[in-house]
C-alpha positions, 0 to 999 in steps of 0.5 A, spaced: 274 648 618 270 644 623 267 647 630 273 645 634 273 639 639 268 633 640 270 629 647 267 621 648 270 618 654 272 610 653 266 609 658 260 612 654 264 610 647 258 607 642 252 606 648 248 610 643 248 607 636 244 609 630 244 602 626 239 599 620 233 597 621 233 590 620 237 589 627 231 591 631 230 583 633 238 583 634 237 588 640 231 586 643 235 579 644 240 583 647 236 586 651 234 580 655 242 576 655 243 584 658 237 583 663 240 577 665 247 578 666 246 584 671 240 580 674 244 579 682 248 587 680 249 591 686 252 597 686 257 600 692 262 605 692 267 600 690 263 599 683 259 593 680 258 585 683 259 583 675 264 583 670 262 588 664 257 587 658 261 588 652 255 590 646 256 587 641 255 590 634 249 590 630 248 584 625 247 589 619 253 593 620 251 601 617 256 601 612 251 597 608 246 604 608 252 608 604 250 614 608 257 620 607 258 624 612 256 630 608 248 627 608 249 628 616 252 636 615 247 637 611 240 634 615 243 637 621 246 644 618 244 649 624 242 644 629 250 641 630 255 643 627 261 639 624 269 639 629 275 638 627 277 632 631 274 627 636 278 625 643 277 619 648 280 616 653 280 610 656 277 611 662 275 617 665 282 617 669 286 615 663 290 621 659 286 624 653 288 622 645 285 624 637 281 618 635 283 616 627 278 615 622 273 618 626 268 624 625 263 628 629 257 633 628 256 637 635 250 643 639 254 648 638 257 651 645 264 652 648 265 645 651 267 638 648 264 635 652 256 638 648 251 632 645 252 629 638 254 625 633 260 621 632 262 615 628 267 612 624 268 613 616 272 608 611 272 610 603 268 616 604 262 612 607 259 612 615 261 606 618 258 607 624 254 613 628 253 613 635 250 619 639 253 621 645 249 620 651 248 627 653 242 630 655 238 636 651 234 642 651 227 640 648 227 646 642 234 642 640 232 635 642 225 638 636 229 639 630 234 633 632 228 628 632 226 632 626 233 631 622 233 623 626 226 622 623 229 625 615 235 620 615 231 614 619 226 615 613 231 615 608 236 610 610 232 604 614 235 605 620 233 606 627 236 608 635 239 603 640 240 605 647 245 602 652 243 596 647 235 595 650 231 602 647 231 601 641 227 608 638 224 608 632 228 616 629 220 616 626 217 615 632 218 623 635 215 624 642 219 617 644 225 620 641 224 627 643 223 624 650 230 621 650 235 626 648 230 631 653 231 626 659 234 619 657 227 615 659 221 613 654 215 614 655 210 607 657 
């Protein structure tokens, strides 16, 4: 029995993805076609000048890492608990709906919408975890940074942000910083 709802809109879904190692030059190409696409971007009221850029996945999928779900229970009992379902939607107006095949682990709280992972599984294994793009105390952001640094070690895998921050999970002042405030330190 998990720790009740996990909620994601379809605007935030996957910004933040825990992905091998082996794509840190796959994003920081990305990085730049994103600079790019959005160099003449103003905003207004009425939304965006330029169409949408639509990430793409990483080179090295996580399947690959054969990382199961119980690993992450396990690295994070105390700090996330695990939840009984994960809700999206298509937009922040759009009506809200179960996803399938997908799992999350969450900061305990009353509300859906707490900071943590969520991912999809096949045949047992992760095949994808992304981090919801949430904010942090700083003693929680402590021991996430420390279960990221746990499994980044482990499995080779680092943390990519918006598709342009990549973090390395072992690097814990950079990664405490950006689940505390979402910037990096220079």
């Amino acid at each position: 029995m998990g720790y009740g709802d996990f909620f994601v809109t379809g605007d935030e879904w996957a910004l933040v993805e825990v992905v091998p190692a082996e794509n840190r030059e796959h994003y920081a190409q990305l990085a730049h076609r994103i600079t790019e696409h959005h160099k003449d971007t103003k905003f207004s009221p009425l939304g965006w000048t330029t169409p949408p850029f639509i990430l793409p996945g990483p080179n090295v999928p996580l399947s690959l890492r054969a990382i199961r779900p119980e690993t992450i229970t396990e690295v994070f009992t105390g700090i996330l608990a695990p939840t009984d379902r994960v809700t999206t939607c298509e937009d922040f107006t759009g009506p809200p709906f179960p996803t399938i095949g997908c799992l999350a682990w969450k900061v305990p709280g009353g509300s859906p919408f707490e900071a943590g992972f969520y991912g999809e599984l096949a045949d047992g294994l992760l095949t994808a975890l992304w981090w919801s793009d949430r904010q942090v105390d700083r003693p929680t952001a402590d021991r996430i940074a420390d279960g990221l640094a746990q499994i980044g070690s482990r499995y080779r895998l680092i943390l990519v942000a918006h598709g342009m921050l990549v973090i390395d999970p072992e690097d814990r002042e950079r990664m405490v910083t950006y689940l505390t405030e979402h910037t990096l330190p220079e």
